[in-house]
C-alpha positions as CSV (number, residue, x, y, z in Angstrom):
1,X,-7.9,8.8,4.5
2,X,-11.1,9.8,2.2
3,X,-9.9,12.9,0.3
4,X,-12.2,14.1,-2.7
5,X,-10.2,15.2,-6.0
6,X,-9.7,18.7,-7.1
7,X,-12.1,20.4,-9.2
8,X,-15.4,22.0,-8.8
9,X,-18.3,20.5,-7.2
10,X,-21.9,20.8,-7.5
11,X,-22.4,22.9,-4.9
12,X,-22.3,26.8,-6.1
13,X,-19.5,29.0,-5.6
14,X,-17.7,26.4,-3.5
15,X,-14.8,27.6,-2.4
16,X,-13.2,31.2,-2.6
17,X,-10.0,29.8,-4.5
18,X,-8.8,30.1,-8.0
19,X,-10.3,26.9,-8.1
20,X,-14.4,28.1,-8.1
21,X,-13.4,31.1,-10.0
22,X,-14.2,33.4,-7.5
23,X,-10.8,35.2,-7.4
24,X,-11.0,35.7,-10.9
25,X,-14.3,38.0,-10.7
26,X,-13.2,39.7,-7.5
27,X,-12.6,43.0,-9.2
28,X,-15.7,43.2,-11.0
29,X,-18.0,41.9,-7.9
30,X,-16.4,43.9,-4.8
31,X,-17.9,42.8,-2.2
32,X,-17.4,44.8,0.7
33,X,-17.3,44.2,4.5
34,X,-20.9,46.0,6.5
35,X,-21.2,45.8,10.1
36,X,-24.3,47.2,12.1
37,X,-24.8,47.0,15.5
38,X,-27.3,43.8,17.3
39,X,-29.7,44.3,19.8
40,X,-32.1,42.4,21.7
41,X,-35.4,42.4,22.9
42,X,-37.0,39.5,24.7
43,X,-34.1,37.3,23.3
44,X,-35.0,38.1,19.7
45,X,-32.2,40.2,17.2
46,X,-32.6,43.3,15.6
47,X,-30.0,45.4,13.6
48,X,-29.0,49.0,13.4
49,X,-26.9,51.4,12.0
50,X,-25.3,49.1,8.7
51,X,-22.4,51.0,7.6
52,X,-19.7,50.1,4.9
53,X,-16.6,49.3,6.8
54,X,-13.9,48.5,3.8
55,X,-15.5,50.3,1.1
56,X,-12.8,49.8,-1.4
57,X,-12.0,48.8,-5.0
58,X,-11.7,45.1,-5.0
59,X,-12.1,41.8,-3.1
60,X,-13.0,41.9,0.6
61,X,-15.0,38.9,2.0
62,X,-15.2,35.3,4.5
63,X,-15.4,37.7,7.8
64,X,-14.8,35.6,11.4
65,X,-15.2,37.8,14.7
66,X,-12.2,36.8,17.3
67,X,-12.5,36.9,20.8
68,X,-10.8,40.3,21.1
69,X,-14.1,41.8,18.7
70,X,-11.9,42.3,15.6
71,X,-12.8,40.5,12.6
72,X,-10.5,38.5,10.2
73,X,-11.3,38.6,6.3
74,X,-9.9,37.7,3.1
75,X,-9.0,40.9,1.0
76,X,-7.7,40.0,-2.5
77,X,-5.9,42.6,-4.5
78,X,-4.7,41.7,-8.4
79,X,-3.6,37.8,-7.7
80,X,-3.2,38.1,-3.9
81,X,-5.0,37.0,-1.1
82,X,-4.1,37.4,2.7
83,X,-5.8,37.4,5.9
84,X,-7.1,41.1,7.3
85,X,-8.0,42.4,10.6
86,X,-10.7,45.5,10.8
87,X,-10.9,46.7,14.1
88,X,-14.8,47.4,14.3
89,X,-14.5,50.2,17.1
90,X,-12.0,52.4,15.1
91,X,-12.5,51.1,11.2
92,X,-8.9,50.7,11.0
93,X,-7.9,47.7,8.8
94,X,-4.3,45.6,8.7
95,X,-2.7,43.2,7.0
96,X,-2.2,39.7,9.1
97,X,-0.8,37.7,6.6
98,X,1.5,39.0,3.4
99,X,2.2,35.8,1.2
100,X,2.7,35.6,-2.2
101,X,2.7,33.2,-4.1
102,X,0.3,31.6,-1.4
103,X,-3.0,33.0,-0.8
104,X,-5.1,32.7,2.6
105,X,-8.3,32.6,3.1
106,X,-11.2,32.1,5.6
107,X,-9.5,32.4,8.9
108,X,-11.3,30.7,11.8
109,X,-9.9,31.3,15.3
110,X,-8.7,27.9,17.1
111,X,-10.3,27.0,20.4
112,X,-7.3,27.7,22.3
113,X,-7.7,31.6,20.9
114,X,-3.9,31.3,20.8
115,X,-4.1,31.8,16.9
116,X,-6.7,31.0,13.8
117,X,-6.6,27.9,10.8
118,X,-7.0,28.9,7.3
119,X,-7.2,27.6,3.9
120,X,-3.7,28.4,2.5
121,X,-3.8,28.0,-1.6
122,X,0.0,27.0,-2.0
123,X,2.3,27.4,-4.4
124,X,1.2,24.4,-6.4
125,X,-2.0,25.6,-6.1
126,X,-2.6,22.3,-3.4
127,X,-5.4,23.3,-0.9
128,X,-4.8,22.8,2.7
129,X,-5.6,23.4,6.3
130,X,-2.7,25.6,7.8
131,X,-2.6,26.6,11.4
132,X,-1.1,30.4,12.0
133,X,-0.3,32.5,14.7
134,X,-1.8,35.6,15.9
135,X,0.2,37.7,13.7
136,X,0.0,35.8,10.8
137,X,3.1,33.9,11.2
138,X,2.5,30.3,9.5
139,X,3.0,27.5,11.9
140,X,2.3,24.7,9.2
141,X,-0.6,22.5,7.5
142,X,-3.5,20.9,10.2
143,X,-3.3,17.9,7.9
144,X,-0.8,16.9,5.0
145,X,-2.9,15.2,2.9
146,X,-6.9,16.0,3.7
147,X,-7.2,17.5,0.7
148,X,-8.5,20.0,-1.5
149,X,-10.4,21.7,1.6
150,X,-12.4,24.7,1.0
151,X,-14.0,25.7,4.5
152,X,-13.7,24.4,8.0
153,X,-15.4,24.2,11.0
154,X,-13.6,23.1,14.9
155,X,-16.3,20.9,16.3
156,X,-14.1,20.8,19.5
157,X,-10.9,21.5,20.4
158,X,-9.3,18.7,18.1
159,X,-12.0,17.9,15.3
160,X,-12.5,19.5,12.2
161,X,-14.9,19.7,10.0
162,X,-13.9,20.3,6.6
163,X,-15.8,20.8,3.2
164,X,-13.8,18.7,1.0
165,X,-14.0,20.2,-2.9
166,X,-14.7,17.2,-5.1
167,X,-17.9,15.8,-7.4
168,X,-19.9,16.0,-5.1
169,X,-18.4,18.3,-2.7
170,X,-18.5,16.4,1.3
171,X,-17.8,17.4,4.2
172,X,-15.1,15.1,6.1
173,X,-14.0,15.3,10.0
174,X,-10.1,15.3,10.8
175,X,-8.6,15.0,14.3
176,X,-5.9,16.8,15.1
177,X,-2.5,14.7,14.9
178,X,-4.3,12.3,12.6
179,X,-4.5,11.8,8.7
180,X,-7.8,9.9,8.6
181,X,-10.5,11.9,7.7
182,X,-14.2,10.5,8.5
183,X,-17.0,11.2,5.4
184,X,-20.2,12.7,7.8
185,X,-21.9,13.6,4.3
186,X,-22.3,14.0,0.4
187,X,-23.7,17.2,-1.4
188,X,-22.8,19.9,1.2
189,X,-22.8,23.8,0.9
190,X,-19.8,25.5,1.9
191,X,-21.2,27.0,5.1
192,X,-19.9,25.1,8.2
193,X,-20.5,26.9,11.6
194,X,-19.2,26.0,15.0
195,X,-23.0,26.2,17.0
196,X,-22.7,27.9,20.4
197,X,-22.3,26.1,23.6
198,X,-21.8,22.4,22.1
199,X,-19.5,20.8,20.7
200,X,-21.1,20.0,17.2
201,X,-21.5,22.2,14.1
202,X,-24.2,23.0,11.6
203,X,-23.8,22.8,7.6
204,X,-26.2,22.9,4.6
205,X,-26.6,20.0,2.1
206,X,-28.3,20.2,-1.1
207,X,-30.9,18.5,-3.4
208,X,-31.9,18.6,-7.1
209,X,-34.7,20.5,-7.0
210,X,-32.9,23.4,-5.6
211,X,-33.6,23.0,-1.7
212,X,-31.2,23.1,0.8
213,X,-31.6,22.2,4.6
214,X,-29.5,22.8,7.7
215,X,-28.3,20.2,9.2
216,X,-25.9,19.0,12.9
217,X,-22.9,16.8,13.3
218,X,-20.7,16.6,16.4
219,X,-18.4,13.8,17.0
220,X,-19.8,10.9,18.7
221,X,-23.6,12.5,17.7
222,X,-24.3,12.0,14.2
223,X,-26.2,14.1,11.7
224,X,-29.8,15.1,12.3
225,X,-31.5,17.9,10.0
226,X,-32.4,21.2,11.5
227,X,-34.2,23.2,9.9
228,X,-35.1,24.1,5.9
229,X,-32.7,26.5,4.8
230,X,-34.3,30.3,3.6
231,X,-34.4,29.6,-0.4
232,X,-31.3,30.7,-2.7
233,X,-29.2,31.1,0.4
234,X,-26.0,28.9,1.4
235,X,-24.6,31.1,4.0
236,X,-25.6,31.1,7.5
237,X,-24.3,31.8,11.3
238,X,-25.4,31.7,14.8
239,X,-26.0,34.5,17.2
240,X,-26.5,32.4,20.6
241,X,-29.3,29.7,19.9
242,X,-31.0,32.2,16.9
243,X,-29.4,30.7,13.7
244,X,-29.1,33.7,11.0
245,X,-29.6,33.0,7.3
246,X,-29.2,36.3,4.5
247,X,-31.8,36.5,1.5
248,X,-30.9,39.1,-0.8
249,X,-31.4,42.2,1.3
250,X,-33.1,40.6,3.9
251,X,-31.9,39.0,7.5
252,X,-33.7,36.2,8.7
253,X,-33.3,33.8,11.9
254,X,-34.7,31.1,13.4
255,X,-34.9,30.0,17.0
256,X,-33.2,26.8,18.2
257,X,-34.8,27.0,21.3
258,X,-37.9,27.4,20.0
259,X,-38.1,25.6,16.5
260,X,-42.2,25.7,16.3
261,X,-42.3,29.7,15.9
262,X,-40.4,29.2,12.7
263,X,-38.2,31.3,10.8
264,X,-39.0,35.4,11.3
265,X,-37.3,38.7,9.9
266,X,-34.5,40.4,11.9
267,X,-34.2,42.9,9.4
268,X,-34.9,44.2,6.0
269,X,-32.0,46.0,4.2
270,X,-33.7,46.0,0.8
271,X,-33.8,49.8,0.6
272,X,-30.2,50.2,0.9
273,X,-29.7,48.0,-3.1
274,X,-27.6,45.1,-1.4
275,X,-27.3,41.5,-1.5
276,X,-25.4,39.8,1.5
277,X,-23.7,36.4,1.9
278,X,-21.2,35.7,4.2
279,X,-21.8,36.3,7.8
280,X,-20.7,36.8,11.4
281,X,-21.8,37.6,14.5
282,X,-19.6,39.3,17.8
283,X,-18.8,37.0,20.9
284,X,-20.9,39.5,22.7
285,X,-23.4,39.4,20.3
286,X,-23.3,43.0,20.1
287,X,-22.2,43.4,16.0
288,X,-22.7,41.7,12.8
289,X,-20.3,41.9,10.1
290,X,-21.8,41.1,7.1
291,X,-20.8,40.7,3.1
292,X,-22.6,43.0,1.3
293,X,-22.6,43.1,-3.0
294,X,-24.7,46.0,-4.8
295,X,-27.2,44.7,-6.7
296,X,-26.8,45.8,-10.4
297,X,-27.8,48.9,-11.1
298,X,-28.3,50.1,-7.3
């Protein structure tokens, strides 16, 4: 078992824990959840109609679409974190998980849809995969002792890919009903996204000089690099075979399918005075949820 140590790594912001100091900023940051709705016109994205859908005081971040078209986020209020469902049609927002001391945070639905993994801070403050149910119920930890993980990825319906905190940061694959963990690579971002229709997943990995690319790994494929990744941006999703990458205010994607065209704009938010991050797109491909800051002074 290859497990980095705890601490932070040189990638920034690494992990949404007390550990990267995140939590500790939350109220001053607020980031909020925005959604606007997707269209598409000769298999290219456009977006519509951004509107604020936690607007609050506070913490609210790491959004993941389910299948049902609800998305899971991580709210944080004072020292707590727990897992959230918004209902995008309606606005209304719940809690799924109510744990204290633990906190919860980046749910990913499991490929059965029968319930999502998340990265539960426990009380010792040891990182760790956990498994849950639908409701928020806590089955128990993916692995015991892959650890300190900060972000995951299902590869298929029994690997993982996991972004192990350490100096540097890696990320590491874990089979389910195994404690080996496999190192794929050094100096990765915390970004790792399950790409549509295979069974592999894409992740960033960065270089002195600031750059960052996005590369592939799927069990039995190895890594191969992608694409360069859109400058001071770690966070990235797919919508179909269109891989979506924020920059500041801006949306930009880039065509799997057709990697010569490059990366273009799907949308310019600058007017509106926000920055995003975090994203995700709808199983229909329909909505976007994004995490949106103010910039200071907007």
């Amino acid at each position: 078992m290859m497990a980095a140590c705890s601490g932070a790594d040189d990638a920034p912001d690494a992990a949404d824990t007390p550990d990267s100091g995140d939590a500790e900023v939350a109220a001053d940051t607020g980031p909020d959840i925005w959604l606007a709705d997707m269209t598409w016109t000769d298999g290219l994205p456009s977006l519509a109609n951004l509107r604020n859908a936690t607007q609050r005081e506070g913490y609210d971040n790491q959004p993941h679409f389910m299948a049902d078209g609800s998305v899971f986020y991580t709210q944080i209020v004072g020292e707590r974190a727990d897992i959230w469902r918004l209902d995008p049609a309606t606005g209304a927002t719940s809690a799924v998980t109510s744990t204290l001391p633990e906190s919860e945070y980046s749910a990913t639905a499991t490929p059965d849809g029968m319930g999502f993994t998340s990265i539960r801070v426990e009380a010792d403050s040891v990182q760790r995969l956990w498994r849950f149910n639908m409701d928020g119920t806590a089955v128990g930890p993916v692995f015991e002792t892959i650890l300190p993980v900060g972000y995951h990825a299902w590869a298929n319906d029994s690997t993982i890919a996991m972004f192990i905190l350490g100096q540097p940061a890696t990320l590491q694959a874990g089979t389910v009903g195994s404690e080996a963990a496999t190192l794929i690579a050094e100096r990765v971002g915390r970004s790792i996204n399950r790409i549509p229709g295979r069974t592999a997943v894409t992740y960033p990995r960065t270089f002195d000089d600031g750059r960052s690319e996005i590369w592939t790994w799927g069990p039995g494929q190895g890594t191969a690099m992608l694409v360069e990744a859109r400058p001071g941006s770690q966070d990235h999703t797919w919508a179909g075979e269109i891989l979506l990458q924020p920059e500041g205010g801006r949306l930009m994607g880039y065509n799997a399918a057709n990697p010569g065209a490059g990366w273009f704009e799907v949308t310019d938010f600058t007017d509106q005075g926000l920055s995003f991050s975090r994203l995700s797109v709808s199983h229909d491909l329909t909505v976007i949820a994004l995490v949106g800051e103010r910039a200071s002074g907007a």
